[in-house]
MMTF fields as JSON, N, C-alpha, C and O atoms, coordinates in Angstrom:
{
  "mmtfVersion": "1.0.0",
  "mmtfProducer": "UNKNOWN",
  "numBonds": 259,
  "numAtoms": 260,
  "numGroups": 65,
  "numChains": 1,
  "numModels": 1,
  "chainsPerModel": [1],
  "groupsPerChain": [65],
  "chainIdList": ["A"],
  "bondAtomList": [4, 2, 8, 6, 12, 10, 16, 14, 20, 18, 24, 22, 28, 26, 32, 30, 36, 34, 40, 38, 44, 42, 48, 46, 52, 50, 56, 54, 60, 58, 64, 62, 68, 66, 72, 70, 76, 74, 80, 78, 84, 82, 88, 86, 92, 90, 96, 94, 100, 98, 104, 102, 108, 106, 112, 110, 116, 114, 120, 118, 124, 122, 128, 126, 132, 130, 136, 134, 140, 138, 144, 142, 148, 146, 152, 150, 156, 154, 160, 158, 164, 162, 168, 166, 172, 170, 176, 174, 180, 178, 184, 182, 188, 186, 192, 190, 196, 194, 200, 198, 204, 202, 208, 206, 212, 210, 216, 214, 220, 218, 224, 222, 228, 226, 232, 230, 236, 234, 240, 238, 244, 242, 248, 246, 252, 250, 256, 254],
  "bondOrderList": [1, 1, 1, 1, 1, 1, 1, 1, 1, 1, 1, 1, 1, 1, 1, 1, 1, 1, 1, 1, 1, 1, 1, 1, 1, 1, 1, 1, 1, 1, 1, 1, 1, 1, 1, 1, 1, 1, 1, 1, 1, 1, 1, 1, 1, 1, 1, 1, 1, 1, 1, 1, 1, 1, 1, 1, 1, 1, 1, 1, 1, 1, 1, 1],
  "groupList": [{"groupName": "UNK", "atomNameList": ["N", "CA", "C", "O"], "elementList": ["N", "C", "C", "O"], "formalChargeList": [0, 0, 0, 0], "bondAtomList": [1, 0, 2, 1, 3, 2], "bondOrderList": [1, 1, 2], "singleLetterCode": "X", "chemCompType": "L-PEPTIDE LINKING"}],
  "groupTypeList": [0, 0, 0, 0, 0, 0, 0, 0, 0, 0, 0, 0, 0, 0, 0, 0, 0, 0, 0, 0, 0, 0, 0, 0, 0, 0, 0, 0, 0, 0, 0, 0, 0, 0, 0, 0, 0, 0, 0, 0, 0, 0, 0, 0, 0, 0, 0, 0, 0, 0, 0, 0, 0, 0, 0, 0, 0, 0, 0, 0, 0, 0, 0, 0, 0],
  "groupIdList": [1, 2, 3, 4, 5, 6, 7, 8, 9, 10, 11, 12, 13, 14, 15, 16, 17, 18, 19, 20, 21, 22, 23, 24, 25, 26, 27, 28, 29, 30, 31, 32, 33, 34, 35, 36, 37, 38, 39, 40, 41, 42, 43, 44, 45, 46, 47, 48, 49, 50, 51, 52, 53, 54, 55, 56, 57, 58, 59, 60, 61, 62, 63, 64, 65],
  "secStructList": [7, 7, 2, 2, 2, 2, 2, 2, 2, 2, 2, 2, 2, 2, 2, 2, 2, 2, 2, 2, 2, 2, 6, 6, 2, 2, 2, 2, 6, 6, 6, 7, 7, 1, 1, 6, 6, 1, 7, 2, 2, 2, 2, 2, 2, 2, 2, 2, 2, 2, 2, 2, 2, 2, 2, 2, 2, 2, 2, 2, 2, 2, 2, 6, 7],
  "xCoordList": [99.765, 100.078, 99.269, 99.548, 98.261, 97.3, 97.226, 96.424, 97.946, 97.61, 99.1, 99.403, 99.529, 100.634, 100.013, 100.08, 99.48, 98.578, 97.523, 97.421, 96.823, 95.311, 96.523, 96.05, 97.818, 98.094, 98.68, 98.745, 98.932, 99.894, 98.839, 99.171, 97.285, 96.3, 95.567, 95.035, 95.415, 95.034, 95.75, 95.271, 96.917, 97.762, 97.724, 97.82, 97.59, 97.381, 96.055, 95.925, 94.765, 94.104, 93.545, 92.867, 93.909, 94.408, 95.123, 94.794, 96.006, 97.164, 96.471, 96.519, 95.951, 95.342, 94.14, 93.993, 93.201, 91.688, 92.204, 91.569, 93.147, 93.677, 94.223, 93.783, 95.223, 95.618, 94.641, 94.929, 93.529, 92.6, 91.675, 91.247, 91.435, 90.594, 91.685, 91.008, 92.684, 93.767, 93.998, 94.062, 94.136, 93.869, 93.157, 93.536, 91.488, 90.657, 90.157, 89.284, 90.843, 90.411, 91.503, 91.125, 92.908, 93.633, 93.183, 93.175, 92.5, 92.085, 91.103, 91.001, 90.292, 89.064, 89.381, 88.599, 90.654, 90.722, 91.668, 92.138, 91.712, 92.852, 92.003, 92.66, 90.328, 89.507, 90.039, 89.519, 91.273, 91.348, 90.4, 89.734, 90.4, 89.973, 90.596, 91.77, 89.388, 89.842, 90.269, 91.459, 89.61, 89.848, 89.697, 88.684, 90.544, 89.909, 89.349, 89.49, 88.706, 87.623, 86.16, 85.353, 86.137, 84.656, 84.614, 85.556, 82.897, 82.053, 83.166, 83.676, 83.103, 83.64, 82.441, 82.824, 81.486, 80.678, 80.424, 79.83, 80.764, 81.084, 82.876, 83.127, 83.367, 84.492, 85.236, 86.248, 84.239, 84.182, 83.646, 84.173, 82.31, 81.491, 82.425, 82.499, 83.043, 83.653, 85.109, 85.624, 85.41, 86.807, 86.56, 87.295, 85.601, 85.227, 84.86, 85.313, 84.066, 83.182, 84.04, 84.024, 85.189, 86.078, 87.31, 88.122, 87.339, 88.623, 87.733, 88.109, 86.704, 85.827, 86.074, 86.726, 85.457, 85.348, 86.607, 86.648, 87.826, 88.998, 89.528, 89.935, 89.529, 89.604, 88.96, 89.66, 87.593, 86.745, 87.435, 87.881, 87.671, 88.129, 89.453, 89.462, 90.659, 91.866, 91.146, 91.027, 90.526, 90.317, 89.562, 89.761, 88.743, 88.058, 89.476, 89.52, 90.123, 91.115, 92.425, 93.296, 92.376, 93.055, 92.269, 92.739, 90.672, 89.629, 90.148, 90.766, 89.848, 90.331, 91.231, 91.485, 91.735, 93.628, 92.722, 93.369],
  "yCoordList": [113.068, 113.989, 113.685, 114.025, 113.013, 113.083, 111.863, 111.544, 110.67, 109.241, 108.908, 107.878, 109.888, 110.036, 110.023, 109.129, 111.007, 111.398, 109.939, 109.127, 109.829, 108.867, 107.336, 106.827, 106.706, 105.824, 105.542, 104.585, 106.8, 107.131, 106.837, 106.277, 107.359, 107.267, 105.964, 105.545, 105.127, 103.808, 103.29, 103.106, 102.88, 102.169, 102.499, 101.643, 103.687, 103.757, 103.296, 102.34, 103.693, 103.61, 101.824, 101.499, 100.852, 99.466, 99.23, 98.447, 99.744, 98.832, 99.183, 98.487, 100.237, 100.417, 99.326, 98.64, 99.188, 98.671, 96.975, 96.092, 96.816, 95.282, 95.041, 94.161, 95.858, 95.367, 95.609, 94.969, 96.235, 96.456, 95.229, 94.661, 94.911, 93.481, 92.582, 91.556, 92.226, 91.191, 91.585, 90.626, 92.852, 92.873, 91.949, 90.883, 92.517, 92.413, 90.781, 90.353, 89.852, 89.004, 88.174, 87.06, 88.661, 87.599, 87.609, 86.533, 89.134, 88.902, 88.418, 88.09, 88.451, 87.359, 85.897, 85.089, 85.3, 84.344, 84.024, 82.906, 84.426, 84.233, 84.418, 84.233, 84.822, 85.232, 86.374, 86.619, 87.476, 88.629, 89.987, 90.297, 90.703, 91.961, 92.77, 92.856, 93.293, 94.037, 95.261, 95.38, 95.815, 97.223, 97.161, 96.583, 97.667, 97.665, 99.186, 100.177, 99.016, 99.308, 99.763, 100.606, 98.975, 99.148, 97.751, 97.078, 97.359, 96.445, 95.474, 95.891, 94.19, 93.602, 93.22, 92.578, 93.493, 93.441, 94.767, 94.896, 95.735, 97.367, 97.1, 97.255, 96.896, 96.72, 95.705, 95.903, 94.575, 93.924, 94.497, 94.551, 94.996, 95.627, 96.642, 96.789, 97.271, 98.774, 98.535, 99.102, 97.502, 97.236, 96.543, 96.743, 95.787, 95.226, 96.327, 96.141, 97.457, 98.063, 98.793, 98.863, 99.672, 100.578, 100.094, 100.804, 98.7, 98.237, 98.005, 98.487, 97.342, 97.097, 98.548, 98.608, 99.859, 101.169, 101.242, 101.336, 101.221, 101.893, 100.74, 101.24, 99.43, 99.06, 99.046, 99.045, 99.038, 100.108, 101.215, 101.353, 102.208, 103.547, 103.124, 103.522, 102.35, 102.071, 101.582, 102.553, 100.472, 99.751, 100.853, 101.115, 101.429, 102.793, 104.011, 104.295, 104.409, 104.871, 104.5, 105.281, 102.942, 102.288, 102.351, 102.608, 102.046, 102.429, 103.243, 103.18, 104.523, 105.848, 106.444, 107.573, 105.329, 105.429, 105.081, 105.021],
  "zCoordList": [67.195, 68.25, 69.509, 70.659, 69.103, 70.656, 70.792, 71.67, 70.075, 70.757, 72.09, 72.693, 72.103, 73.327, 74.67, 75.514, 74.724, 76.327, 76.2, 77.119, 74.928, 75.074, 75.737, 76.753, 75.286, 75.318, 77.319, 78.09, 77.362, 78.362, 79.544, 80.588, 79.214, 80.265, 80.102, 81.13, 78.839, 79.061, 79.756, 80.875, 79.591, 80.29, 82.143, 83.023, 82.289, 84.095, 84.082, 84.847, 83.359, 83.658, 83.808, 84.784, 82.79, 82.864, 83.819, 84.71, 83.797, 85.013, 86.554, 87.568, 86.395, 88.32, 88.387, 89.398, 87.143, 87.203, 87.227, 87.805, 86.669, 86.808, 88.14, 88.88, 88.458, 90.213, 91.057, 92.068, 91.244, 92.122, 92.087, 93.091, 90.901, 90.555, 90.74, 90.686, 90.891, 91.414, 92.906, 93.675, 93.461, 95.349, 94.942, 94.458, 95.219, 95.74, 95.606, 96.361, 94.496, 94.13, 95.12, 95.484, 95.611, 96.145, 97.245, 97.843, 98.101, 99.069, 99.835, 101.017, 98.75, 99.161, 98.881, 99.382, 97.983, 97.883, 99.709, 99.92, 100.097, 101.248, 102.322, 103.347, 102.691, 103.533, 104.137, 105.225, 103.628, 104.274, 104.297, 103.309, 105.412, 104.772, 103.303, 102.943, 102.65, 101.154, 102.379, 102.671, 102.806, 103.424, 104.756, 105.148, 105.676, 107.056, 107.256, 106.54, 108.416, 109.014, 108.357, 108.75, 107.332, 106.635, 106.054, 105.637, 106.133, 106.265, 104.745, 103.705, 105.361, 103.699, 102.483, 101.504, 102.549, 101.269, 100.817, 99.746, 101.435, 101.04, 100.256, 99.061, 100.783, 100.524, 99.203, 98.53, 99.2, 98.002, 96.792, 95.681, 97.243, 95.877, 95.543, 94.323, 96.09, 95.85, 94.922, 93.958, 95.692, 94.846, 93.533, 92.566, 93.5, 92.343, 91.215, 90.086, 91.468, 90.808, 90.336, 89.107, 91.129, 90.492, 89.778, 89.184, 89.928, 89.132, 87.756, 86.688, 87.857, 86.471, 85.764, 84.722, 86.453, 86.205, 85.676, 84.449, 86.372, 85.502, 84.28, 83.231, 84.381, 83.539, 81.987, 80.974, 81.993, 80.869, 80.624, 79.484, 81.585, 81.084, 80.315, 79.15, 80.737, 80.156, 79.054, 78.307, 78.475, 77.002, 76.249, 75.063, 76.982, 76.007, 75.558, 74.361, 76.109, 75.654, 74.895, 74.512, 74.737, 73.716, 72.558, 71.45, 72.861, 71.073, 70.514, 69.452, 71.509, 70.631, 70.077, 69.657, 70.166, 69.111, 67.417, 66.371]
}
């Protein structure tokens, strides 16, 4: 009964933490801004850190199946 919601929220929570770490990775591969109008090593660390962040949260909620 409850691996519905847990599966339903890994999966966003994976699929956002993976495209944010794929932005952020094409855009530094291309020398673009990750974000405009804030600093790009604010902008790198940040995108890096919260795609890591949601991606953990997605694989931790696949454990708990």
């Amino acid at each position: 009964m409850e691996s519905g919601p847990a599966i339903f929220a890994g999966v966003a929570f994976a699929l956002f933490g993976a495209g944010l770490l794929l932005w952020t990775g094409v855009r530094l591969a291309h020398r673009a801004p990750v974000a405009h109008g804030v600093s790009p090593a604010t902008a790198t660390a940040l995108g890096i850190g919260f795609g890591a962040v949601f991606l953990t949260l997605g694989v931790w909620c696949f454990a708990r199946l």
